[in-house]
C-alpha positions in Angstrom: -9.2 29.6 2.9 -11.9 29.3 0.4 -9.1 30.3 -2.4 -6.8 27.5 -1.2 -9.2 25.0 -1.8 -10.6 26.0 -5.1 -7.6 27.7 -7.0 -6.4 24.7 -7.9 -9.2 23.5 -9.4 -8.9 26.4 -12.0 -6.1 24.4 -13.9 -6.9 21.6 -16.3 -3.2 19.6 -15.4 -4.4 19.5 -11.4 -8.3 18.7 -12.2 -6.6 15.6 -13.9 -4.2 15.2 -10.8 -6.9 14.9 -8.7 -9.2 12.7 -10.9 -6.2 10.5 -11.3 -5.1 10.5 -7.2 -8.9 9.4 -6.7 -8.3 6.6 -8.9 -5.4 5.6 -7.7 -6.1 5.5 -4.1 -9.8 3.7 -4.6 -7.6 0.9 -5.7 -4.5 0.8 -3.5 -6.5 1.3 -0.7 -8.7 -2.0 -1.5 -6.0 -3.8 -2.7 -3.7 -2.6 0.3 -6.0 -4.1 2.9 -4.7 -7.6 1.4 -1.3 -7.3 1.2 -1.1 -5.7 5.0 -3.1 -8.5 6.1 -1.4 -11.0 3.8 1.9 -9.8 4.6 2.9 -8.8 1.2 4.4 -5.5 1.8 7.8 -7.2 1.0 6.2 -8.5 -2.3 4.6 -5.1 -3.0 8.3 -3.7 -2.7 9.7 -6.7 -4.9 6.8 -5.9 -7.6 7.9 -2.2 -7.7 11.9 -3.0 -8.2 11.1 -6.0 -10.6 9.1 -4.2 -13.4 11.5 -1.6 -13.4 13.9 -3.5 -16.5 10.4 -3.5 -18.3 9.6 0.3 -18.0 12.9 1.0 -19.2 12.9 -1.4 -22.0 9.6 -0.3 -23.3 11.2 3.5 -23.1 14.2 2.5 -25.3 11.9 0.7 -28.0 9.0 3.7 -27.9 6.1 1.6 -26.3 4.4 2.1 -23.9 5.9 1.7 -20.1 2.6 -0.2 -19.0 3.2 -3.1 -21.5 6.7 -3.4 -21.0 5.9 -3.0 -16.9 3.0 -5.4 -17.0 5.5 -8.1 -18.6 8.3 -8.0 -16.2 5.3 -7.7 -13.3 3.5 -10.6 -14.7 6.7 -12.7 -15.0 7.9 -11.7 -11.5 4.4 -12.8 -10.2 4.6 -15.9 -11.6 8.4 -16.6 -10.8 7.7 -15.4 -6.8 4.6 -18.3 -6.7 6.4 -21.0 -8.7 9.7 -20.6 -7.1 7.9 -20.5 -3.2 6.1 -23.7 -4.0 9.2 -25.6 -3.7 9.7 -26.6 0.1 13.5 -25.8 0.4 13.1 -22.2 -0.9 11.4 -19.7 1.7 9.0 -17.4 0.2 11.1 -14.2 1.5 14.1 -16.2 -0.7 11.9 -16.5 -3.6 11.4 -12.5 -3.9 14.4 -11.4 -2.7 16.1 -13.9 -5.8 13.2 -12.5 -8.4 13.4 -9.1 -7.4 17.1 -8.1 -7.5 17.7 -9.9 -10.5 14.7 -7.7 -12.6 16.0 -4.6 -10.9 20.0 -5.6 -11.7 19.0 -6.0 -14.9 17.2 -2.5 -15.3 20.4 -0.9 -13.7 22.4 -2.3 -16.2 20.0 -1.3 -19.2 19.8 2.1 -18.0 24.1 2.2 -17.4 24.0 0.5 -20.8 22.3 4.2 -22.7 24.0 7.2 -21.8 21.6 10.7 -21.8 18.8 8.1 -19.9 18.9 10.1 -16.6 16.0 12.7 -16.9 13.5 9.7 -18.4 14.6 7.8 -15.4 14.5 10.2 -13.1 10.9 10.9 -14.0 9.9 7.0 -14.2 11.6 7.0 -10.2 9.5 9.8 -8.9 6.7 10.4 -11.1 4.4 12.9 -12.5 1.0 12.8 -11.8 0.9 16.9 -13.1 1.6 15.4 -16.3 -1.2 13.3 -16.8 -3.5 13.2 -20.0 -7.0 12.1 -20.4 -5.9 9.5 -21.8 -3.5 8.2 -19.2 -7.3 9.2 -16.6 -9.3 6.6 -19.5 -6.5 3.8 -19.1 -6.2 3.8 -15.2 -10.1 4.2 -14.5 -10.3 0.8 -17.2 -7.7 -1.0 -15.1 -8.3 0.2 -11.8 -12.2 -0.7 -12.1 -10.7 -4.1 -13.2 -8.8 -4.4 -10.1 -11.5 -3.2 -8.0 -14.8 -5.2 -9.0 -11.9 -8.6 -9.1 -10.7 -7.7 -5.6 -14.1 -6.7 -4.1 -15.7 -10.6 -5.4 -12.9 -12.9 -4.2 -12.4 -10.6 -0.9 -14.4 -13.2 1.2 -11.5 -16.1 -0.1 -8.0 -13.7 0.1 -8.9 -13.1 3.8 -9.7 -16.3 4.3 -6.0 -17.6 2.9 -4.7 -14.4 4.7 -5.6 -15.8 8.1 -5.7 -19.3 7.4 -4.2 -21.3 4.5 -4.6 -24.5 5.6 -8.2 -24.3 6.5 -8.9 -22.5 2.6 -6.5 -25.2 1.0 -8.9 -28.1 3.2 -12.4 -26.1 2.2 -11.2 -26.9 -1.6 -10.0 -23.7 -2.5 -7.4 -23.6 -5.3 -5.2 -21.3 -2.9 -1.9 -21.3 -5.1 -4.2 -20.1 -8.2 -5.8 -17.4 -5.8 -2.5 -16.0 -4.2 -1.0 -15.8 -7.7 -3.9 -14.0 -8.3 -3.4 -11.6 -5.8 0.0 -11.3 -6.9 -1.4 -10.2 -10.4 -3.7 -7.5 -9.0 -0.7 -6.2 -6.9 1.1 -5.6 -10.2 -1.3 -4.5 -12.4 -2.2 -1.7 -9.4 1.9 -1.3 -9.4 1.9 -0.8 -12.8 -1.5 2.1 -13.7 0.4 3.8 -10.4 3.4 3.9 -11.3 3.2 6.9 -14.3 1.5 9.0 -11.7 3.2 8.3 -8.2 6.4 7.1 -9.3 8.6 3.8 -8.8 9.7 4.8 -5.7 6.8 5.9 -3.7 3.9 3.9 -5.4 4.5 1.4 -1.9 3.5 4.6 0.2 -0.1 4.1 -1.3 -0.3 0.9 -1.4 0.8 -0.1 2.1 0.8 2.9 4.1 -3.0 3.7 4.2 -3.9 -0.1 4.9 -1.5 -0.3 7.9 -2.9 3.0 9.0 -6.5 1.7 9.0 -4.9 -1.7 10.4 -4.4 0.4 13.4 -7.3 2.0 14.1 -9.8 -1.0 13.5 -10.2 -4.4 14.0 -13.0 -5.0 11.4 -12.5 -5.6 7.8 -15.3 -3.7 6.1 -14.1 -0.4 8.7 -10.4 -1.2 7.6 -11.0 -1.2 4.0 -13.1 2.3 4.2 -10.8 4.0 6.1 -7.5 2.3 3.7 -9.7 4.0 0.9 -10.5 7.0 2.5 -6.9 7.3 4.0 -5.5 6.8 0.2 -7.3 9.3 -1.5 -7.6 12.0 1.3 -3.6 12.0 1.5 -3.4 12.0 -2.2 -5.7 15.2 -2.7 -4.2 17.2 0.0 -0.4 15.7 -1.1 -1.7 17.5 -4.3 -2.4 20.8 -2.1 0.5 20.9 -0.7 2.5 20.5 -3.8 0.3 23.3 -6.0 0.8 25.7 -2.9 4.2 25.1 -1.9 5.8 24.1 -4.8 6.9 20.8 -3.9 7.0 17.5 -5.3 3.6 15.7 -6.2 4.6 12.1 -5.5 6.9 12.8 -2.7 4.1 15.7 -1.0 1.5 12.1 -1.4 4.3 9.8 0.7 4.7 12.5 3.6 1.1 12.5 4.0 0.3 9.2 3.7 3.3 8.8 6.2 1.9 11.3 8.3 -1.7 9.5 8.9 -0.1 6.6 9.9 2.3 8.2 12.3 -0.7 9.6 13.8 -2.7 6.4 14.2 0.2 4.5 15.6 -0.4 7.5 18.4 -3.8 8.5 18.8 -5.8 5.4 17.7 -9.0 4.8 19.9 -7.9 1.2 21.1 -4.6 0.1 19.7 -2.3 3.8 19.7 0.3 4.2 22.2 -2.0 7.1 24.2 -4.7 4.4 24.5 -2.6 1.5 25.7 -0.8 4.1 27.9 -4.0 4.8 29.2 -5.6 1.6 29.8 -2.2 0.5 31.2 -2.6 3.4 33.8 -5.7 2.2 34.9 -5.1 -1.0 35.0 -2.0 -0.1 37.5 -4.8 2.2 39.3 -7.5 -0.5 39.9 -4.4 -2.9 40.6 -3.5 -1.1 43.9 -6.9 0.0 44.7 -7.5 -4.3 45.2 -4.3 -4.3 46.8 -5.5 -1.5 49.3 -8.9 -3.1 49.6 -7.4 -6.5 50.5 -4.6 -5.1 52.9 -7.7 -3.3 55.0 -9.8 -6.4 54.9 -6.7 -8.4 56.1 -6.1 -5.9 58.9 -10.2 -5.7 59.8 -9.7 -9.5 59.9 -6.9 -9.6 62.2 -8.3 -6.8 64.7 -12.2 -8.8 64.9 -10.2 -11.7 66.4 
């Protein structure tokens, strides 16, 4: 046992992994927590699809994927708020126009230069066993950014979560602050994305959050169990990949997956054993009044 823990740790490329998945998950667990309780799981999705064009273009020219990525996820930001602001377009309308238009676009790009599948393959999935220090020195810069942003307006984005009307009528500028939001979505999209993957960066991002969702009802609980949720999955997603020889990113999802599944089941108020349970009792104290009352009704009826 005590070798399956530590062999990993012998390796440079998994010590990176790890210091990398602990990163990651700090942020998307945070930054999950608003767009569970936001509903933004559809715009987290939308982010993912709509920087895709960028990565790729940034791959054809030689830059970097982040700057290309934060581009297209900037502009897609700004073209989800400023398109929902207008009354006869529905915000699900907005993203669903932004998002398959970006992603259209990177199909095409990609269709467009022939030997593109392997880069594109790994851009899709990810490879966090890959990682450099470097790529560890940019993520910890931009996830710390992320972090100590979300963490000092966390008071206001729960306050629009839950009520817009009352944070638009207490003077806050609530268009500025969900565009915000929408910002610190993508830039957590876009450090994730090298590591996790296109495809699976939403299992981070929204999984742990709705898993914590589940098992509390306060916000400080929810966002240390998102965190904790996050990087525990990611570290033993890692485990099970060194061990088994199995996908990083994909090992990460199934976990992540895997928590949740077993919070929707066994969570200590809201889970289907404990609603099953309280539902039993309920039924149980139910005809024990009804019992009670039918004796006192026949007492009643034999005293006269």
């Amino acid at each position: 046992m005590l070798e399956f823990l530590t062999e990993p740790w012998s390796y440079p490329f998994m010590q990176r992994a790890f210091i990398e998945v602990v990163i990651i998950g700090i942020a998307t667990g945070l930054v999950g927590c608003l767009v569970v309780l936001r509903g933004l799981a559809f715009i987290g999705d939308a982010l993912i699809h709509a920087v895709f064009p960028g990565v790729v273009l940034a791959m054809i020219l030689g830059y970097d994927i982040m700057l290309g990525a934060f581009i297209f996820g900037g502009a897609t930001a700004l073209g989800i708020g400023l398109a929902s602001r207008n009354q006869r377009v529905s915000h699900d309308a907005a993203i669903g126009v932004v998002f398959t238009a970006f992603f259209a676009l990177g199909i095409v790009m990609v269709s467009a230069r022939r030997g593109f599948a392997g880069e594109v393959t790994a851009l899709l999935f990810g490879n966090i066993l890959a990682i450099s220090e470097r790529d560890i020195l940019i993520t910890a810069a931009l996830a710390a950014g992320v972090i100590l942003t979300t963490l000092a307006f966390m008071r206001v984005f729960v306050l629009i979560a839950f009520d817009r009307t009352l944070a638009a009528s207490a003077g806050y500028p609530v268009f500025r602050l969900e565009l915000l939001l929408l910002l610190l979505v993508t830039v957590t999209v876009v450090f994730s994305l090298q590591a996790i993957g296109n495809l699976l960066v939403l299992s981070l991002l929204v999984t742990p959050a709705a898993a914590a969702r589940v098992l509390t009802d306060r916000l400080t609980r929810m966002l240390v169990f998102s965190v904790l949720i996050a990087v525990g999955s990611g570290i033993t997603g890692l485990y099970v990949s060194f061990h088994y020889d199995l996908s990083a990113s994909g090992s990460i999802a199934l976990t992540t997956t895997s928590v949740f599944l077993l919070a929707l089941v066994f969570a200590p108020r809201h889970g289907y054993v404990s609603r099953y349970l309280q539902f039993r009792r309920g039924e149980h104290h139910a005809h024990h009044f009804h019992e009670v009352h039918e004796e006192s009704q026949v007492e009643g009826t034999g005293n006269r």
